[in-house]
N, C-alpha and C positions, 0 to 999 in steps of 0.2 A: 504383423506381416504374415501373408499367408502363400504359403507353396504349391503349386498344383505340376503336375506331371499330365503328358500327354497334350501331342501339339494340337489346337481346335483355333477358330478366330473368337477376339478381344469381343463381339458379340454372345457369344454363346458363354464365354466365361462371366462376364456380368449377367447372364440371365441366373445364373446360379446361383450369384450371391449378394445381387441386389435386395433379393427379399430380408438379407439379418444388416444392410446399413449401406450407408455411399462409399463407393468406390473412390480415396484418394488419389491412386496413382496405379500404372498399370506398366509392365515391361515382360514384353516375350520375350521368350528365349529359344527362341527357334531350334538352335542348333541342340539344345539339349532337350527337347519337345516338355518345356516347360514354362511357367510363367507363375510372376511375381505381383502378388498384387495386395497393395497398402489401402485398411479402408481409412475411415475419418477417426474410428476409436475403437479402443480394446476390446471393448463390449462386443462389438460388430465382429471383428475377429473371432473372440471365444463362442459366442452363438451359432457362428459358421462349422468350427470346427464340432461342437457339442453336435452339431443337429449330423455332419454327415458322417459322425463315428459312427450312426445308429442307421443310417441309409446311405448306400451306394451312391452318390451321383454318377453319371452319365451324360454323356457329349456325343448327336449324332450316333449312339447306339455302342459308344466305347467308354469303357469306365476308366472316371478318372480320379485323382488320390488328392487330398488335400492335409494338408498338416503345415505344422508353425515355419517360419523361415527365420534362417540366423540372423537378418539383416532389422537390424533395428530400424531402420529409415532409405526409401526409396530415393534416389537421387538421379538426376538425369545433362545432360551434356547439352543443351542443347548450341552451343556454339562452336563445335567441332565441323570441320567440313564435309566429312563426310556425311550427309543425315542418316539416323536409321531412324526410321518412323516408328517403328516399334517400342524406344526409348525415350519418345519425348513426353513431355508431359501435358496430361490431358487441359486443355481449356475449351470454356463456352465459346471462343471465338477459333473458326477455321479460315485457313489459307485454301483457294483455290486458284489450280493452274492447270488451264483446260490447255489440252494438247490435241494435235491432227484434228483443227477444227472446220469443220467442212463446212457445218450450221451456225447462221448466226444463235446465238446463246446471249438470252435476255434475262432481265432480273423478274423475269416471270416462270421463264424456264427453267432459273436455278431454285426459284421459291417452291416450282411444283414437285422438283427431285427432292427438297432438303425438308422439307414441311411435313415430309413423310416419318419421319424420326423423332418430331417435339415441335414446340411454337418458337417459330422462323421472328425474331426481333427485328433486325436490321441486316439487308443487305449492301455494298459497297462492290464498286466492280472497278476497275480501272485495267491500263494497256501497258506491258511494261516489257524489256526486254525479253523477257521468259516467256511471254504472249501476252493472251488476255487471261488475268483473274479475276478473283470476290474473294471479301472477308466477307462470312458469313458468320452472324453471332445469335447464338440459341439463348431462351430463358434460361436449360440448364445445361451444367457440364455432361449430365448424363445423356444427353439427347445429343450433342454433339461428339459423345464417343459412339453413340448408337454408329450415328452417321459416318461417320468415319471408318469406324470398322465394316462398315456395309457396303459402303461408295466407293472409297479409295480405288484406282486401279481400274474403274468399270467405265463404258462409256455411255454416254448418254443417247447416241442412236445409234444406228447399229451399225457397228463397225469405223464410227467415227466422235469425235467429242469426249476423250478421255480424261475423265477427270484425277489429277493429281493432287491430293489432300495433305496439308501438317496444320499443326497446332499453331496458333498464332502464339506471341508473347505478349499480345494488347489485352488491356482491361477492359474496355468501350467503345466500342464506334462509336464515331458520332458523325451525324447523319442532318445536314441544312437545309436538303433542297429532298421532295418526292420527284424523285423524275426517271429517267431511261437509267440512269448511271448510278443512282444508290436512293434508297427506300426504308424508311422507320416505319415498319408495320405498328407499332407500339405508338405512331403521332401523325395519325391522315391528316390533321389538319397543318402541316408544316409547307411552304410557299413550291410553289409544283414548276419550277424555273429548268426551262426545255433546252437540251444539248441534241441538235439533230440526229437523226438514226445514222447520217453517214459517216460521224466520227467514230462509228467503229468500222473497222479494217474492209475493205469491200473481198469478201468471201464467195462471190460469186464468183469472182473475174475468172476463181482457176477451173468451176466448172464448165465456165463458157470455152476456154481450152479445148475442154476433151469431148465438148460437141454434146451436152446432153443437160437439159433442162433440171435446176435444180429445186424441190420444193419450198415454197414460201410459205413458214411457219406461220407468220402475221393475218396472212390471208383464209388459212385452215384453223384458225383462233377461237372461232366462234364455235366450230365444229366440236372441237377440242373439249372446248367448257363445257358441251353438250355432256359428252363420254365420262370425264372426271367427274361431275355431278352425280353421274349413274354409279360410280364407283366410291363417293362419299366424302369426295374433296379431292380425292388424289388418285392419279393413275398408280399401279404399280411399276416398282422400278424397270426401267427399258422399254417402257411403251411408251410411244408417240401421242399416238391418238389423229395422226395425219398423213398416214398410210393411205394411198388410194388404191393399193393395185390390190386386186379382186380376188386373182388366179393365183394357188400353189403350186410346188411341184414339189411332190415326196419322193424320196428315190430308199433304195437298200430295201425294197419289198422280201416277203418272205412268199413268194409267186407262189407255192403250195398249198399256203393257206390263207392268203388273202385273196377278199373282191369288196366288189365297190360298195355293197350292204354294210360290209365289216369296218371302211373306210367312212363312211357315211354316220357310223356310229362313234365313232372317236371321233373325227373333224366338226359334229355335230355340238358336239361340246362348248364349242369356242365361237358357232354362229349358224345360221340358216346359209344350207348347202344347196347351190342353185345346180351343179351338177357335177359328176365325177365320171375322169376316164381313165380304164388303162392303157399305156402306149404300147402298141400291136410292136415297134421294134426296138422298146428296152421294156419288159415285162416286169421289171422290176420299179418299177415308172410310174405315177400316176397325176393327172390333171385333175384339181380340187379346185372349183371355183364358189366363192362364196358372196354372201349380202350385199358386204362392201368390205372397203380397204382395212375398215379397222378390225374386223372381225376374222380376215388375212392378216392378221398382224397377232392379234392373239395366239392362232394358231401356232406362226410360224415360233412365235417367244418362247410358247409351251411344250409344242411337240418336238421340237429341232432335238434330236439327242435321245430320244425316248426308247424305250425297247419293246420289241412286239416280235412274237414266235420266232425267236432268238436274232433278230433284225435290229440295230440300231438307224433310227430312222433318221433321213438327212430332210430335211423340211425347208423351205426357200421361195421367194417371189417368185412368179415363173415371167416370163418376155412376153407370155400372150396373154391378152387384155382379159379373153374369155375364153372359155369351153365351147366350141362351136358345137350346137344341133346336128345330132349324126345317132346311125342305128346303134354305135357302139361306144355311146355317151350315156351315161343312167340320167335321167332325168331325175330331180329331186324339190323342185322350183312348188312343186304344190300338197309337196308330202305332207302328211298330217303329223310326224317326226320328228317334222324342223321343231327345236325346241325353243326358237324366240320367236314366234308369232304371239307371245304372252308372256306375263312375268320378265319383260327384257331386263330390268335393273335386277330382277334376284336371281337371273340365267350370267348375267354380264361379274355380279360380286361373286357369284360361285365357281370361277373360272381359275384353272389353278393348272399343274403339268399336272401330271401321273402320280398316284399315291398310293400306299398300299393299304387303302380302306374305299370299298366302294358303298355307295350308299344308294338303296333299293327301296322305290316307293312303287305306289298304284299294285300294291301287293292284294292277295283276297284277303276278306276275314277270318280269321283262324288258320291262320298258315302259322308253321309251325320252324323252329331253326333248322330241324333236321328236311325238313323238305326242300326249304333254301339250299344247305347244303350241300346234296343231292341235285341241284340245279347248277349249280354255279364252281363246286367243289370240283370238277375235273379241270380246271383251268389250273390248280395248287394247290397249294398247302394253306390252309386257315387258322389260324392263330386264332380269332375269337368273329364273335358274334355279339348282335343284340338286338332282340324284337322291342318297338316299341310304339305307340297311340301319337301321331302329330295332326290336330286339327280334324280329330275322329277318324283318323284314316290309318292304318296299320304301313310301317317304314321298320326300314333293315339297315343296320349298320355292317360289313363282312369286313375282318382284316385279314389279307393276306401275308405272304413271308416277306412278299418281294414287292415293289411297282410293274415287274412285269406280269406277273402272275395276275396283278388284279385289271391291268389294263389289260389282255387276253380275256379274262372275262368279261371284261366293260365291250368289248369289240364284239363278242359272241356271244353274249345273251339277252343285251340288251333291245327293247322291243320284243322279247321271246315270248311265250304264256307259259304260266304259271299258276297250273290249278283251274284253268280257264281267262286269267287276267293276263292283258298286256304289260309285264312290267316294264318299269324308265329305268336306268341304272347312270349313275354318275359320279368322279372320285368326290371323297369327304376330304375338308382341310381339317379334320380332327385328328388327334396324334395317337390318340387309342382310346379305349370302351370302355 
């Protein structure tokens, strides 16, 4: 049994000690910001502890302590009525209880959330006092704590389709019919006996209510599979992919140092920016319209929250469809900048929020760290560096201290010359050099 100090999520503590065996059992302890966790054998234990007497781990940048626990054997309650989620015991198969659900939610749409974590076996869905759920059962236990500790708590669009996660107590689903209502990934060829679409709940009725058209996931389907494709099977978690609206609107600008160039360079990240304005009576304000909907959909996943020239940026759908043509709209519709007129699926997988390593290409030859440095260095503090040869062409790795420090730079010198070259700058999902 093994003792950890320091509260983090049931994700990040299996990233730690998954490499010395499987995780049997797992119990936070929230209130004592620690957690108990039982692997399958001794071995697995003493390996864990052997390896991190001799290296620090760390969790999100905070160290944490591991050593033996008194407790011989993990044991868990799960028929108490109170549930704590925290205590119950891990299984392949999950409980879902989708709440505030606005969207129909199909067994296509829980496959493309959950598939994200391990291989999706069998899903089951049924209507039950509580709402609608799914048992959802993974090949292993590990992929279904992944999931769990990931999902739990989040919604599946935005602002509505809250998924509520626990462990099942079932060994198996089993699974008769492929159809709307439950699916053996693991047996396509099982009899495909059809329960209409309208035995689940009609979800529209309460948007028709409040007077405002609601999106028909069925119908943007095709669209969809387009997008997940470019991204390698799976959207990342909380994108749609059925987004249509075009137009942003940023607000909490830092008016002294920002303009549309600077915006045009961040928003550019996440799609081809047909044009940007600022609002003459909230300065703080700005109109971003881009490609298409889904490409306003990254942004807003990404950026919503971000920090730029001590600004936390508030990112959102805007009411107007487009950026109207006007002397004080920047035009960007045939920029040579837009960065997806090419490479769209390695523009679309490199699309991430803010980090604090930006990554520099279309460098000259023989440039040097310290000239880098010197270019991009007045935005912070630099932690590290690294020049290196990709596909004969000289690339810069920079880390910053912070996300903001490197997204200030990402904003301001990106497009700049350097040495006589246009560099490109863009964040790295690398964790360090």
């Amino acid at each position: 049994m093994l003792s950890w100090s320091f509260c983090c999520m049931q994700t990040d503590l299996l990233q730690v000690v998954q490499p010395f065996g499987t995780v049997a059992k797992l119990v936070m302890l929230r209130a004592k910001n620690q957690a108990l966790l039982q692997m399958d054998d001794l071995a697995s234990a003493v390996s864990a502890i052997q390896y991190y007497n001799t290296i620090q781990p760390s969790i999100r940048g905070r160290n944490v302590y591991l050593q033996y626990s008194s407790h011989q054997e993990l044991t868990t309650d799960q028929s108490s009525h109170g549930r704590n989620p925290d205590q119950e015991e891990p299984n392949r198969i999950l409980l879902i209880t989708v709440h505030h659900m606005l969207y129909p939610i199909t067994i296509e749409v829980l496959h493309q959330v959950f598939s994200s974590y391990g291989f999706v076996e069998k899903i089951v869905t049924f209507q039950k006092s509580a709402g609608f759920q799914a048992l959802i059962q993974y090949q292993s236990r590990q992929s279904a704590i992944q999931a769990y500790g990931t999902l739990h708590g989040r919604n599946i669009y935005d602002g509505c389709c809250q998924l509520d996660i626990q462990y099942s107590n079932l060994s198996e689903l089993q699974v008769h019919n492929n159809n709307d209502r439950s699916r053996d990934f693991t047996n396509p060829s099982l009899p495909t006996e059809q329960h209409p679409r309208s035995s689940q709940p009609s979800y529209n009725d309460p948007s028709n209510l409040f007077g405002f058209q609601q999106p028909d996931p069925y119908a943007q389907m095709g669209k969809a599979a387009m997008i997940v494709a470019a991204f390698g099977g799976s959207l990342p978690f909380g994108l749609t992919g059925t987004n249509d609206r075009c137009t942003v609107i940023v607000s909490n600008l830092n008016t002294d140092k920002i303009d549309e160039d600077k915006l045009f360079n961040l928003f550019s990240i996440y799609g081809n920016i047909v044009r940007i304005k600022l609002l003459r009576n909230k300065p703080d304000h700005a109109l971003i319209q881009m490609a298409d909907g889904f490409q306003a959909e990254l942004a807003v996943q990404y950026l919503k929250g971000a920090m730029l020239f001590g600004k936390k940026l508030e990112v959102n759908y805007s009411k107007y469809p487009t950026v109207t043509p006007a002397p004080d709209a920047h035009d960007y519709s045939n920029s040579h900048l837009n960065r997806f007129n090419s490479n769209v699926v390695k523009n679309y997988r490199h699309c991430c929020a803010p980090t604090k390593m930006i990554h520099i290409s279309a460098l000259p030859q023989g440039i040097t760290e310290d000239a880098i440095h010197a270019h991009v260095g007045e935005h912070g503090t630099i932690v590290n560096s690294r020049l290196f040869e990709a596909n004969g062409k000289t690339q810069a790795l920079v880390m910053f201290e912070s996300e903001e420090e490197a997204t200030e730079a990402l904003v301001s010198k990106h497009a700049t010359k350097l040495e006589q070259s246009n560099i490109r700058i863009s964040f790295s999902q690398m964790q360090n050099i």
